[in-house]
N, C-alpha and C positions, 0 to 999 in steps of 0.2 A: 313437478315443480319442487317436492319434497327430499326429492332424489338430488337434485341438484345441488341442493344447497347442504347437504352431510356431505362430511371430508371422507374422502376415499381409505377405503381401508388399508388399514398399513398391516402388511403382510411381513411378520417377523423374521429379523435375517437369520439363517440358519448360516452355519458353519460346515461348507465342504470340501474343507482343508485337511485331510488326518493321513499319516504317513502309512508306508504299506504293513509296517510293524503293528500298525492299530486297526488296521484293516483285518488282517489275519487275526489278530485276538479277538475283534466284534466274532468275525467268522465263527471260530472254533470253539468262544465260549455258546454262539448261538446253536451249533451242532450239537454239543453236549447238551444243552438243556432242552430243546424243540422235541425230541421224543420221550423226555419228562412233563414237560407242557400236558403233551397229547394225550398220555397216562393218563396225567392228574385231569382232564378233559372230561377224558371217557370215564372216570371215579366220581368227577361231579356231577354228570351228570344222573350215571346210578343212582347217587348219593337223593340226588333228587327224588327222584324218582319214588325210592323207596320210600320217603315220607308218603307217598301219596298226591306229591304235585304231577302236573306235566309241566315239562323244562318252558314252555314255551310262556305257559302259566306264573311258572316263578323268574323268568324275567320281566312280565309284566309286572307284576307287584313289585320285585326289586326296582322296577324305572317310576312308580309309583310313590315308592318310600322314599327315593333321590329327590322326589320333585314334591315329598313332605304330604302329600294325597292317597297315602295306601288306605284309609276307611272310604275314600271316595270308589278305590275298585274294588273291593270286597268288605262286605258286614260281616262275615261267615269267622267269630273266634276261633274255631278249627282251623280253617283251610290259613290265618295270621299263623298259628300254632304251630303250622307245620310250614309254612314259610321260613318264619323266624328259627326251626330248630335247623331246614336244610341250609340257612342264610350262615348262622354260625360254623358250618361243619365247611361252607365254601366257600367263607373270609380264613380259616383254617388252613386249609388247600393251598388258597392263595400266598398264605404269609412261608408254605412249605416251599413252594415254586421261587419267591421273593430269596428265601433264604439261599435254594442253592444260587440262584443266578448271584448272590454276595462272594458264597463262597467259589466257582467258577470265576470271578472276576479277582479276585486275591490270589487262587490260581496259579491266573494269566498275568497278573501285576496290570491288572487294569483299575484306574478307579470307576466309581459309580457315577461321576457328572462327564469322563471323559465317553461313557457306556450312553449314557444317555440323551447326551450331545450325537451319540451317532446313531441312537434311534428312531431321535428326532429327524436327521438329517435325511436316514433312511425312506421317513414318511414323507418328508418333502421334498426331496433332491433326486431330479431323474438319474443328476451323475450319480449321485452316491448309490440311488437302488442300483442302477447297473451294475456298478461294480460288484456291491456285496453278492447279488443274485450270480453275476457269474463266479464271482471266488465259490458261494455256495455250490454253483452247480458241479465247478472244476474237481470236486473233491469228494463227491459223490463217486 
């Protein structure tokens, strides 16, 4: 009964309208950074590591901290300690990753909302993943 009476969700339009000139830039800026991603991956989660967490441990406590509850999964000042020190080094990471995807889009004479309008699109749009997936795979 409860179900009925809430409005249907409204599923936002995405945009998968973009010409083959911006298709090819998503592409080739995504080529260049995907095996920087992957680096920076495989360094965070050493990074991890070496404090003393397991990766699987400090995603727990980081979805804990999100949701404002991290003394609710751990009492232990240590294992916070070495949380918070691996947490900084892989907001760090992150802002490194962040950066070249800027400078790869300056590049390519891409901006950052037209970038993200098509990554959005990407996650929603069967047309659009197709095509990026095959330009990706055509050029492999």
């Amino acid at each position: 009964m409860a179900q009925q009476q809430m409005p249907p969700q409204q599923q936002q339009q995405v945009n998968d309208n973009f010409t083959d000139e911006e298709y090819e830039k998503f592409v080739k800026i995504n080529k260049e950074i995907i095996p920087l991603q992957e680096e920076m991956q495989s360094k965070m989660m050493e990074t991890i590591e070496e404090t003393g967490l397991d990766v699987n441990r400090f995603n727990e406590l980081a979805q804990a901290q999100q949701a404002g509850n991290i003394k609710e999964v751990s009492q232990d000042p240590d294992e916070i300690a070495k949380f918070n020190e691996a947490g900084q080094k892989v907001v760090e990471m992150n802002q490194e990753i962040g950066q070249a995807y800027q400078e790869k889009m300056a590049e390519n004479d891409m901006d950052q909302q037209k970038f993200q309008e098509m990554m959005m699109a990407y996650q929603q749009s069967e047309k659009v993943r197709t095509k990026i997936d095959s330009m990706m795979d055509d050029e492999n």
